[in-house]
C-alpha positions as a Python dict, from the first residue, in 0.01 Angstrom:
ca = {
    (1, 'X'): (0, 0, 0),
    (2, 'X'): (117, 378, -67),
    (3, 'X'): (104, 592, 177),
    (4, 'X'): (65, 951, 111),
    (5, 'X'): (157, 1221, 364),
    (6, 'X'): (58, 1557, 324),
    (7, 'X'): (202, 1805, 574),
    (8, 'X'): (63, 2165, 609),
    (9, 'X'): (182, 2530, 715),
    (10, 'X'): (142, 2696, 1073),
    (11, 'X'): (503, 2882, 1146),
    (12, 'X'): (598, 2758, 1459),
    (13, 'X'): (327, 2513, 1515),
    (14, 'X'): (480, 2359, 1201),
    (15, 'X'): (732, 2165, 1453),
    (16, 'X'): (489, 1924, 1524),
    (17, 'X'): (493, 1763, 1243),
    (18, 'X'): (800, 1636, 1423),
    (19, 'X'): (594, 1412, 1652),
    (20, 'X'): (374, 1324, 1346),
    (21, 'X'): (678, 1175, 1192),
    (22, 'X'): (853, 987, 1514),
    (23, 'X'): (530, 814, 1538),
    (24, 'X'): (525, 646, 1182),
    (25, 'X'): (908, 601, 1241),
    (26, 'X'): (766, 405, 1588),
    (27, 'X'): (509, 153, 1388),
    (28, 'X'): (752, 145, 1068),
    (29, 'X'): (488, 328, 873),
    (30, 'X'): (700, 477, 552),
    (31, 'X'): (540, 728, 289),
    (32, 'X'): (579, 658, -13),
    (33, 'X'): (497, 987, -104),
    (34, 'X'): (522, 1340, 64),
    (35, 'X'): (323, 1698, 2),
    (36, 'X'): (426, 2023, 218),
    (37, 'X'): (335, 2381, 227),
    (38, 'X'): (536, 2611, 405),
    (39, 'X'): (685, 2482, 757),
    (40, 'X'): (518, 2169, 622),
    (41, 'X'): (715, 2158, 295),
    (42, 'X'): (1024, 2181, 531),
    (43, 'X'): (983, 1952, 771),
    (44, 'X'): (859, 1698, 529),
    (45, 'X'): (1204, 1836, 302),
    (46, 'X'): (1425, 1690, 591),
    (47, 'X'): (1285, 1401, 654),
    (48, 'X'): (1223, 1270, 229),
    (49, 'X'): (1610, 1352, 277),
    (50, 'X'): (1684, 1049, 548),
    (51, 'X'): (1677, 1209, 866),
    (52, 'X'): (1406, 1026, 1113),
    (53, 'X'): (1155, 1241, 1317),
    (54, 'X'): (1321, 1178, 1611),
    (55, 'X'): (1651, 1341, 1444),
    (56, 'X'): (1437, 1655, 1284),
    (57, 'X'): (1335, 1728, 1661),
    (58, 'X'): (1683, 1706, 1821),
    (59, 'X'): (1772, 1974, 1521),
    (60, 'X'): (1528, 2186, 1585),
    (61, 'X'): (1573, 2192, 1970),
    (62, 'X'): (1904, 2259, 1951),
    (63, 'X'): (1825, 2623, 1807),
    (64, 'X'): (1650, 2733, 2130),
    (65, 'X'): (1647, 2745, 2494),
    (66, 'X'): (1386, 2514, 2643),
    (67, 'X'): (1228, 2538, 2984),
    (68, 'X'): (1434, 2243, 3110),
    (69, 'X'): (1779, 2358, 2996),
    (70, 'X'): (2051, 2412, 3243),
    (71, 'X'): (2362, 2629, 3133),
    (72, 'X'): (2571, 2382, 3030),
    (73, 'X'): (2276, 2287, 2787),
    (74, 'X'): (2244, 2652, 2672),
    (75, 'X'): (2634, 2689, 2614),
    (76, 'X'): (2623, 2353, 2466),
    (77, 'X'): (2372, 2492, 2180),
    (78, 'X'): (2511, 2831, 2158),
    (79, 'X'): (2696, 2822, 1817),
    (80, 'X'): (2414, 2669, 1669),
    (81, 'X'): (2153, 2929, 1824),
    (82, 'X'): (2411, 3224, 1680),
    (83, 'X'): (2397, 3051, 1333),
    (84, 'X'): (2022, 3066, 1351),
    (85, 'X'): (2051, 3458, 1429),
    (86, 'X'): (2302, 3506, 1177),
    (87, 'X'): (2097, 3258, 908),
    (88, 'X'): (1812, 3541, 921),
    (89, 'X'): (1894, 3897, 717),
    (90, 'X'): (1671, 4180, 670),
    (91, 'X'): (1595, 4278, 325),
    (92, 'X'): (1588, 4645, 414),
    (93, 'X'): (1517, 4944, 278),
    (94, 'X'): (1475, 4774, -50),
    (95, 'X'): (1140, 4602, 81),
    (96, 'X'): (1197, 4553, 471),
    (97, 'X'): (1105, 4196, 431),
    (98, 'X'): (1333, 3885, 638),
    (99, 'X'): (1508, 3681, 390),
    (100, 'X'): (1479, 3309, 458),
    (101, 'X'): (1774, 3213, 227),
    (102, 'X'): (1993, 3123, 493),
    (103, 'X'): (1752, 2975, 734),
    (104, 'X'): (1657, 2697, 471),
    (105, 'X'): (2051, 2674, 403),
    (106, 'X'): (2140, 2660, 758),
    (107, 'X'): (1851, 2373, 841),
    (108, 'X'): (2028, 2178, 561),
    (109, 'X'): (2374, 2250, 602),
    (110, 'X'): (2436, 1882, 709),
    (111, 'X'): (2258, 1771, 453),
    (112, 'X'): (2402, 1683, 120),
    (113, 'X'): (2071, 1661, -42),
    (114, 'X'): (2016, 1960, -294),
    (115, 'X'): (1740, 1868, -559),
    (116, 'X'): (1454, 1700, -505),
    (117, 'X'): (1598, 1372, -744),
    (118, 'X'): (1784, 1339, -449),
    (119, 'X'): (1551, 1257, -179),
    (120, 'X'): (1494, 929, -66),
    (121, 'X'): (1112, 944, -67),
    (122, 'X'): (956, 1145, -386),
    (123, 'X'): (832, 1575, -215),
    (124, 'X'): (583, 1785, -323),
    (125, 'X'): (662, 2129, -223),
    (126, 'X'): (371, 2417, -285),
    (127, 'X'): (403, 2754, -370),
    (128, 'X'): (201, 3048, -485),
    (129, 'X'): (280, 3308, -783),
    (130, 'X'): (188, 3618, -622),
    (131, 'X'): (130, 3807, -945),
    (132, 'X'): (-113, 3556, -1157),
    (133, 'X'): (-265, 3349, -759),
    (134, 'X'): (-176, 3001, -941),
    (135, 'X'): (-56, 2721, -749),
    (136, 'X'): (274, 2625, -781),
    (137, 'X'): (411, 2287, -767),
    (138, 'X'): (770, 2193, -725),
    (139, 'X'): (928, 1842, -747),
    (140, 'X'): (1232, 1818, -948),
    (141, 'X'): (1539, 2037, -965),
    (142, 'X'): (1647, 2279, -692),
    (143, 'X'): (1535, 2211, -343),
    (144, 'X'): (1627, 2510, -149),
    (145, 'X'): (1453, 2744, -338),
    (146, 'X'): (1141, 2577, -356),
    (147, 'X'): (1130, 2566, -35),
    (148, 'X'): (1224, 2929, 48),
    (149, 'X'): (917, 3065, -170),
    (150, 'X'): (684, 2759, -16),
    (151, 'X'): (788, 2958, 300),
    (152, 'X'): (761, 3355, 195),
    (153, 'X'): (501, 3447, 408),
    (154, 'X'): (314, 3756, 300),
    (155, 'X'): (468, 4093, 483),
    (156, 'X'): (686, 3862, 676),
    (157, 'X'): (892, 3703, 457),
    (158, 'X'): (1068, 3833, 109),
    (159, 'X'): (942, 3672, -178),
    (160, 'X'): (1104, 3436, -399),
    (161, 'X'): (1161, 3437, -766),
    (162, 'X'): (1219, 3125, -946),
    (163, 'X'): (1243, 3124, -1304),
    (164, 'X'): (1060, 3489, -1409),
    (165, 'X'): (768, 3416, -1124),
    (166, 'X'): (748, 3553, -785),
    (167, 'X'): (656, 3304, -568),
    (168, 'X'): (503, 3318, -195),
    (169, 'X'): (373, 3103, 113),
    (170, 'X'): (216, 2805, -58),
    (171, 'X'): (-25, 2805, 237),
    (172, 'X'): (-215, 3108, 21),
    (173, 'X'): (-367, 2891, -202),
    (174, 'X'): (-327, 2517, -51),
    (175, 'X'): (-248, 2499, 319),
    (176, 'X'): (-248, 2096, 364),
    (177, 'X'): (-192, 1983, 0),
    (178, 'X'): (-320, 1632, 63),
    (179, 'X'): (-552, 1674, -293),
    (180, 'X'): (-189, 1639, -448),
    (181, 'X'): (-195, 1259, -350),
    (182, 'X'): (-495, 1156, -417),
    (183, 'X'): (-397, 1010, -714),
    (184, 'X'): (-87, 917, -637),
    (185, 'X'): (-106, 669, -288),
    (186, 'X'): (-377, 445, -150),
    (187, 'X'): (-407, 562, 201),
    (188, 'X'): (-326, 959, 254),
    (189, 'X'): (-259, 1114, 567),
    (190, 'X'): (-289, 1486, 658),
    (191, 'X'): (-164, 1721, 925),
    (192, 'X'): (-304, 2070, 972),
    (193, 'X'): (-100, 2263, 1235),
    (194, 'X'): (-294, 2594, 1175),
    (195, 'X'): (-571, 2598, 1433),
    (196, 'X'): (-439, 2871, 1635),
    (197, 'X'): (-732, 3102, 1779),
    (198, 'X'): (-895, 3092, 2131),
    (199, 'X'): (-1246, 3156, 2092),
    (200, 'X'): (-1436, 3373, 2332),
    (201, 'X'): (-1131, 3598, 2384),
    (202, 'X'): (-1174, 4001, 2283),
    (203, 'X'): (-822, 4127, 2319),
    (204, 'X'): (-753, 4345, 1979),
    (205, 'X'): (-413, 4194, 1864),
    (206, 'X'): (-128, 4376, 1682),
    (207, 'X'): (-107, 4477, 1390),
    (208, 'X'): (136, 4222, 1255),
    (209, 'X'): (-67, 3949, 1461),
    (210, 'X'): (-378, 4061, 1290),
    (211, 'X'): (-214, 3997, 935),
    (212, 'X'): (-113, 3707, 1013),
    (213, 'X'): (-487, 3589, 1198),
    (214, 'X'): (-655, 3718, 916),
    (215, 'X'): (-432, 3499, 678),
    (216, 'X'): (-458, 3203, 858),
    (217, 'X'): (-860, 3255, 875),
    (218, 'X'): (-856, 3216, 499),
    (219, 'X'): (-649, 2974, 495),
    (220, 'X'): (-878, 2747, 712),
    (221, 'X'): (-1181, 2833, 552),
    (222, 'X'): (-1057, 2732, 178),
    (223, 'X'): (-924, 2405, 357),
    (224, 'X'): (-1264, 2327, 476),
    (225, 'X'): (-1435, 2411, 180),
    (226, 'X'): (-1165, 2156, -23),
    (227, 'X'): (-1251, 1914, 298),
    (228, 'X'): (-1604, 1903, 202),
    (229, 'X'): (-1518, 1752, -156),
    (230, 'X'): (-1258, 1471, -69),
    (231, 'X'): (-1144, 1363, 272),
    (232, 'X'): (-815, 1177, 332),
    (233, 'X'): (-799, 917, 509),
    (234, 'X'): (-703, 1035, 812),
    (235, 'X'): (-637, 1419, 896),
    (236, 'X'): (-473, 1528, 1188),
    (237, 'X'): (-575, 1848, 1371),
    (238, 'X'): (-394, 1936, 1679),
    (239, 'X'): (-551, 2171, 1911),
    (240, 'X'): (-233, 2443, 1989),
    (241, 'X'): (-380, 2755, 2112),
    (242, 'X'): (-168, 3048, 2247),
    (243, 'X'): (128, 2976, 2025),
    (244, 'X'): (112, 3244, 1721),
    (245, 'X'): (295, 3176, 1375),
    (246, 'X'): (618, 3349, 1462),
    (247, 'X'): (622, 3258, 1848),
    (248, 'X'): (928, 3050, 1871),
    (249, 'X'): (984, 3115, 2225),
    (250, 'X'): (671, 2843, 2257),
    (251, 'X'): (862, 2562, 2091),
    (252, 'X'): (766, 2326, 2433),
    (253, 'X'): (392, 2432, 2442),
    (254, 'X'): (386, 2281, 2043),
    (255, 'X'): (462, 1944, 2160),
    (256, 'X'): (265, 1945, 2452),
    (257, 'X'): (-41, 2082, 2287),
    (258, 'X'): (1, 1855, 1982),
    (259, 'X'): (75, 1543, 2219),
    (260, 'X'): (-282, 1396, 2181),
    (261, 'X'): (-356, 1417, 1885),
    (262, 'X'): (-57, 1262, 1788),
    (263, 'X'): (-200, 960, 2050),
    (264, 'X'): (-481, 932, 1880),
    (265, 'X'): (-333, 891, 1585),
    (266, 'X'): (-96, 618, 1693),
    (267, 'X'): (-450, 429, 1803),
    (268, 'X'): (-578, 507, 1456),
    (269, 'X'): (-252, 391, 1239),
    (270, 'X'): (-221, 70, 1459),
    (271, 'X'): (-591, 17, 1388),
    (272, 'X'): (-526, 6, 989),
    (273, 'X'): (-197, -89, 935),
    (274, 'X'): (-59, -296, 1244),
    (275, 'X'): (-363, -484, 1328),
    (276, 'X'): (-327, -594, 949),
    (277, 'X'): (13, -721, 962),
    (278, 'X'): (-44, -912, 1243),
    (279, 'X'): (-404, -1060, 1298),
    (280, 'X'): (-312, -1358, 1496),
    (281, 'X'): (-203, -1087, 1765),
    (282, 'X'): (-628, -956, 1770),
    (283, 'X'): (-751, -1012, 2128),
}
């Protein structure tokens, strides 16, 4: 059976696609097959490359201080929290946008991997051309800048061009490309990290907060209009609230918030795939 896993966008709450992935590395669950917008396109990017969830999570906490650190931790991960710092450079005054060239370099700078022929499992990476709104869909050639453009959030990030287009966040026009498989595996999976709001709450939020809510509100609302169509087979909605797009600081409260619905989909993988393998093991 193919498996197809599609991965979506959320900034920060992206990282829990981490735990998504440690648990099909747990039940030996492999994609055959691997769609990702934004955060989604890079997680997904490091592990069709031949890293294992578990190693994309050590990676990624190495880049900031968690609650549990002690100082030998912190000095331990210094150099790599300074490359992070450095990785990030401010387009500015030409358009006062963050370039995310060498925060896609940096993530991969272990990894020899540099076009998408090169991956061990076949990635989908989504983008959007600002200037015509199509959906753009990279899998062959050059990796890195796929994935800078899939990331180019609008008024956060500078755009990307790539061959004449200018390309941004993929998650304007698909934020959980899962419709990508479809016709391309026999059992799809997909993650949506984007549910972010608390409702009930009336505090007015900033102005680059309200950008960004007012994004991710159309975001959701094209997703469940495509969810209304076609389902996959299983989709995976953690509930993270309090953690905003850009709120790395909150790297701890991802995991924790995502934690069960990543159980739940353990119970719901074992149900189709393990129980299959081995029936004689049914109580």
């Amino acid at each position: 059976m193919k498996i197809g896993l599609a991965l979506g966008g959320g900034g920060v709450r992206g990282f829990a696609h981490t735990l998504i992935l440690e648990t099909l590395d747990d039940l030996g669950i492999k994609p055959s097959i691997i769609a990702g917008t934004s955060m989604g396109a890079i997680i997904g990017a490091l592990y069709a490359s031949g890293m294992s969830g578990k190693e994309i999570k050590e990676r990624i906490s190495k880049l900031f201080v968690l609650k549990d650190d002690t100082w030998r931790d912190i000095l331990a991960k210094k150099d790599d929290m300074l490359k992070l710092l450095t990785a990030f450079s401010v387009e500015f005054p030409r358009s006062g946008f963050i370039n995310t060239q060498g925060f896609v370099e940096y993530l991969f700078s272990e990894i020899k991997k540099r076009t998408f022929e090169e991956l061990r499992i076949p990635l989908l990476v989504i983008a959007t051309d600002y200037w015509t709104a199509e959906e753009i869909v990279f899998e062959s050639d050059d990796l890195l800048p796929a994935l800078q453009a899939s990331m180019a959030v609008p008024g956060v990030f500078a755009p990307a061009s790539i061959g004449g287009r200018v390309l941004v966040d993929g998650g304007v026009v698909n934020l959980v490309p899962y419709d990508h498989l479809l016709d391309r595996a026999d059992f799809i999976i997909a993650v949506d990290v984007s549910k972010a709001r608390n409702p009930g709450k009336n505090q007015v939020p900033g102005a680059l907060e309200s950008v960004l809510g007012a994004f991710n509100i159309m975001q959701a609302s094209a997703l469940a209009e495509k969810m209304k169509h076609r389902k996959p087979d299983i989709y995976v909605q953690p509930e993270i609230e309090g953690v905003r797009m850009l709120d790395f600081r909150k790297i701890e409260e991802v995991f924790l918030q995502a934690a069960p619905a990543v159980d739940l989909l353990r119970k719901q993988l074992k149900g189709v795939f393990v129980e299959q393998r081995h029936p004689a093991d049914r109580p």
